[in-house]
C-alpha positions as CSV (number, residue, x, y, z in Angstrom):
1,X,0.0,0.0,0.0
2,X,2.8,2.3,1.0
3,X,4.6,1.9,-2.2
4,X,1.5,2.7,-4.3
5,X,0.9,5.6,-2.7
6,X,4.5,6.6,-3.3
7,X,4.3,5.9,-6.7
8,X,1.2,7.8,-7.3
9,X,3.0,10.8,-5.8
10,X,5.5,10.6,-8.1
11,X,3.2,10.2,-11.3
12,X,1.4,13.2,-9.6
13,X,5.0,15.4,-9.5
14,X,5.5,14.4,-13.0
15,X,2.8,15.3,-14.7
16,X,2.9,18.6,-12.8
17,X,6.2,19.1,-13.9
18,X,5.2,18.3,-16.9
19,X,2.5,20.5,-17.4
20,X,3.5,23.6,-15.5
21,X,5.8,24.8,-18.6
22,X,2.4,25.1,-20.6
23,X,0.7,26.7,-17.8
24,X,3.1,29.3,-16.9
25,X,3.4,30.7,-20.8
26,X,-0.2,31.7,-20.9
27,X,0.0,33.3,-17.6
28,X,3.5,34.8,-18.6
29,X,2.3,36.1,-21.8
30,X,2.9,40.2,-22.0
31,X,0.0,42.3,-23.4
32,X,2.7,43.2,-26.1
33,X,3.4,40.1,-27.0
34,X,-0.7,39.0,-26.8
35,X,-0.9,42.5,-29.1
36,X,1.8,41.7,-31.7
37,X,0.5,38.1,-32.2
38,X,-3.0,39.3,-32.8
39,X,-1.4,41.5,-35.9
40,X,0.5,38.3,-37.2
41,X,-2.6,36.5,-37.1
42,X,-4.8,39.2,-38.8
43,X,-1.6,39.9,-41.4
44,X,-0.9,35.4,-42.0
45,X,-4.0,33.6,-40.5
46,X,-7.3,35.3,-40.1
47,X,-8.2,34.4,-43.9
48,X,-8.4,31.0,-43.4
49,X,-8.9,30.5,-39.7
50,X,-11.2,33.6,-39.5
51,X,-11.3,37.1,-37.9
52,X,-10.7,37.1,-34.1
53,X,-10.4,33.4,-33.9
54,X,-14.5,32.8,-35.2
55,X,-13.9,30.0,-37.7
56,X,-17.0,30.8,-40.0
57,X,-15.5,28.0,-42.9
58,X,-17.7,25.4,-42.0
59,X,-15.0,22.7,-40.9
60,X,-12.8,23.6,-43.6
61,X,-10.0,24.8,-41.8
62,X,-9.3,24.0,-38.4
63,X,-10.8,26.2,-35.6
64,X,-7.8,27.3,-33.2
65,X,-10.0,27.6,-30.6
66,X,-10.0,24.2,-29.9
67,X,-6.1,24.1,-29.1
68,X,-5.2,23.2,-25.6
69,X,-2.2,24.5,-23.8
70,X,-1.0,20.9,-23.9
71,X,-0.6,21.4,-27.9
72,X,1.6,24.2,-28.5
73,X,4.4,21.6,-29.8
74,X,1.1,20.1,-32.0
75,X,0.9,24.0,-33.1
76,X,4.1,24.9,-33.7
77,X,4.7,21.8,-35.9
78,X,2.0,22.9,-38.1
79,X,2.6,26.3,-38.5
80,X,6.1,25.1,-39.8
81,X,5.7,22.3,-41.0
82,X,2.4,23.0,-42.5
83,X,-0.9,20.4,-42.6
84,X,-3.6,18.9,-45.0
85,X,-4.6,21.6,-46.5
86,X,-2.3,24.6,-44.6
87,X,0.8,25.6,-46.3
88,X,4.3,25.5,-44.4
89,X,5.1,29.1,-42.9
90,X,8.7,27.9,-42.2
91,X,10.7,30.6,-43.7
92,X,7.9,32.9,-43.9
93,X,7.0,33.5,-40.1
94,X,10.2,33.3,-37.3
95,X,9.7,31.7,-34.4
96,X,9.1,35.1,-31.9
97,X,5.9,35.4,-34.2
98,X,4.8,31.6,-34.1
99,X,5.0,31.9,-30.2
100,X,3.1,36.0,-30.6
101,X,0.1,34.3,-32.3
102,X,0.0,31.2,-29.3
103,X,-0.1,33.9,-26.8
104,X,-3.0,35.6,-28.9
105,X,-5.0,32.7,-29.3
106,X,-3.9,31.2,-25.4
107,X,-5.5,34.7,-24.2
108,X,-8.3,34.9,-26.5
109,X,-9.6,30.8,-25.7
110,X,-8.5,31.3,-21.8
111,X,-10.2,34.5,-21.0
């Protein structure tokens, strides 16, 4: 008995450690940084993914609002690497604006 409760202490301390990184960046987010990547995302993504976040393309493209924090590696990956029917921005977008537009959308879907 002792020993499972030790070990799920330790799964608990993982996942926390875990997860805390992806916690702490939406609450670590500056109002410039949540500013600049709602201009990125106006200027690279709002045509396909919709003004403000509102996906009004029926399905089409994905709607960011249903990102978790637990996918920004899921995010960043497409956003460079490109998906279906979403072109690669690698080259076209640095990695300061990748991370400006998951603070926008983080502080747009957590509010």
């Amino acid at each position: 008995m002792k020993y499972r409760t030790l070990r799920s202490l330790g799964a608990a301390a993982a996942i926390s450690f875990i997860i805390w990184p992806c916690v702490s960046l939406a609450q670590t987010a500056s109002p410039a940084q949540v500013a600049a990547g709602e201009r990125v995302y106006s200027d690279y993504c709002s045509n396909c993914h919709g003004e403000g976040l509102r996906n009004t393309s029926g399905g089409v493209t994905f709607d960011l609002r249903r990102l978790r924090s637990e996918d920004h590696d899921r995010f960043v990956s497409a956003v460079l690497d490109g998906k279906r029917q979403m072109p690669p921005w690698r080259g076209a977008l640095d990695v300061e604006q990748i991370e400006s537009i998951w603070a926008y959308i983080r502080a747009t879907v957590d509010r």
